[in-house]
C-alpha positions as CSV (number, residue, x, y, z in Angstrom):
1,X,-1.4,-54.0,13.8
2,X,1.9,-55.5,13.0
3,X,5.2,-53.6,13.5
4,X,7.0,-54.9,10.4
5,X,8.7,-57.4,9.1
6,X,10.7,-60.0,10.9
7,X,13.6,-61.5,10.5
8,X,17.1,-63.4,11.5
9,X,20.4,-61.6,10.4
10,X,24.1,-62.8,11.4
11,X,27.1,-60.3,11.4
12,X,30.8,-61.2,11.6
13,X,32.1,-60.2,15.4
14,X,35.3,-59.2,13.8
15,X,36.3,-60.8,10.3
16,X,36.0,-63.2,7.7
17,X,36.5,-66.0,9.4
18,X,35.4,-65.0,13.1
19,X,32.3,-66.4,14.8
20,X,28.6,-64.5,13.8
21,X,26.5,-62.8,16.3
22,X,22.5,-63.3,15.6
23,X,20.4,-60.4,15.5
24,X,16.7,-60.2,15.2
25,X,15.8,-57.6,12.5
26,X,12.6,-55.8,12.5
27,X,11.9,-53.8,9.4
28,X,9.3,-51.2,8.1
29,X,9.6,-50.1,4.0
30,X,12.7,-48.9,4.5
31,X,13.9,-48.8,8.6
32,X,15.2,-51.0,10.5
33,X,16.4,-51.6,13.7
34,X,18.8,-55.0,14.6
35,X,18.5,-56.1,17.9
36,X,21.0,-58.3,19.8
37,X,20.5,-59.9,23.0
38,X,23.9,-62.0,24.4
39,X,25.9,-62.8,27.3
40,X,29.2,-60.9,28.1
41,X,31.8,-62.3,30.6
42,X,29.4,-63.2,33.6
43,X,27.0,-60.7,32.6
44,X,24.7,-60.3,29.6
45,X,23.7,-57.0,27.2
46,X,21.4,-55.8,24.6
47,X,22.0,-53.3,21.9
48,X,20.1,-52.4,18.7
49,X,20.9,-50.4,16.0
50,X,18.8,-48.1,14.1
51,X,19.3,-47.5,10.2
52,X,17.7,-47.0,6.8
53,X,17.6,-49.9,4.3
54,X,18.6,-48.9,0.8
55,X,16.7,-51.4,-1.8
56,X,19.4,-53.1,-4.3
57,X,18.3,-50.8,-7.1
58,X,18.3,-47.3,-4.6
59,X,22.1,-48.5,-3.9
60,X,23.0,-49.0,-8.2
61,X,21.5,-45.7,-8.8
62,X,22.8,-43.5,-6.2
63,X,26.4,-44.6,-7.4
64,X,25.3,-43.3,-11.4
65,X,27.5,-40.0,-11.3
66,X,25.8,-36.9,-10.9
67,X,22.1,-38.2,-11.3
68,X,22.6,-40.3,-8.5
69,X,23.5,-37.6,-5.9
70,X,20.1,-35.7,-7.6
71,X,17.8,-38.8,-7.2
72,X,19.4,-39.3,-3.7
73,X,18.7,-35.6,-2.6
74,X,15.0,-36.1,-3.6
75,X,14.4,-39.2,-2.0
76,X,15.5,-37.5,1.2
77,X,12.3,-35.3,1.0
78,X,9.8,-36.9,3.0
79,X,6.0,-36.1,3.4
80,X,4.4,-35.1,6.9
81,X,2.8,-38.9,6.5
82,X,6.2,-40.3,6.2
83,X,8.1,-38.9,9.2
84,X,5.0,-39.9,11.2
85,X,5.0,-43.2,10.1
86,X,8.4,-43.5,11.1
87,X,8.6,-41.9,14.2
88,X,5.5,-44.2,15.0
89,X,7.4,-47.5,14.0
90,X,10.7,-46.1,16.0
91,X,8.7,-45.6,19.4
92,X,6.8,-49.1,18.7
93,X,10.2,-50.9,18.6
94,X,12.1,-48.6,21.2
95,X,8.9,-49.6,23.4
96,X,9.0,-53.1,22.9
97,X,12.7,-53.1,23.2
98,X,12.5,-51.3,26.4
99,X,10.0,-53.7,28.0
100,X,11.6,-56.8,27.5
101,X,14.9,-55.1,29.0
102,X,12.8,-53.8,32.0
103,X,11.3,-57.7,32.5
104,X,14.6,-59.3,32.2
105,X,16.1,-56.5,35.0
106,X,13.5,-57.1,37.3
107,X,13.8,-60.6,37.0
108,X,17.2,-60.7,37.7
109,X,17.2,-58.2,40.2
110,X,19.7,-55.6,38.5
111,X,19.1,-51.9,38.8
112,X,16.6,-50.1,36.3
113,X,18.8,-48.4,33.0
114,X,18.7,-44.8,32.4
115,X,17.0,-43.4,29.6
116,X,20.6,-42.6,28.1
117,X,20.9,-46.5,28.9
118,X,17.7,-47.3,26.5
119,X,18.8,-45.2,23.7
120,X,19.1,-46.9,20.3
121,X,22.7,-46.6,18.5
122,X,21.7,-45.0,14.8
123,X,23.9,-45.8,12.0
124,X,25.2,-43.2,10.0
């Protein structure tokens, strides 16, 4: 059963005008996690970030004073099935994520991370 949806996102490493870092973006309705894999210095990291993608028309109506804040307030609700389905989707990424860190370790022969290490970042 497939995870999500796949994808290729760039991000700025500072401003405007400064060089873009590729991240691979995996998405489910409306999570998502951006994953980065690069080399530092003489070394080399991974990070993802965990967040929840507003649709175009969530982010227009959320900004409509006063019945935005309500609509917003009820779309934070979710159902038993929802927080399930994400909590499922979270530990199939984190799980992935983790493995292909644990092969690329071992490979190199660097020590094991700690689970504090293999936390994902959440945006807020």
């Amino acid at each position: 059963m497939p995870v999500g949806d796949f994808s290729r996102v760039n991000f700025s490493e500072s401003g405007f005008f400064s060089t873009r870092r590729e991240y691979l973006r995996v998405k489910n309705d409306y999570l998502t996690f951006d994953i980065c894999a690069s080399p530092f210095g003489n070394g080399f990291f991974v990070s993802w970030w965990y967040g929840e993608y507003l649709t175009p028309m969530q982010e227009i109506v959320y900004k409509i004073p006063l019945i935005g804040r309500w609509v917003k307030r009820e779309n934070e609700h979710k159902t038993y099935y929802q927080m399930d389905t994400d909590a499922m989707f979270k530990e199939a990424v984190r799980s992935a994520v983790n493995e292909a860190i644990e092969k690329m370790t071992k490979a190199k022969g660097v020590r094991a991370l700690s689970d504090f290490e293999l936390q994902p970042i959440e945006q807020k």
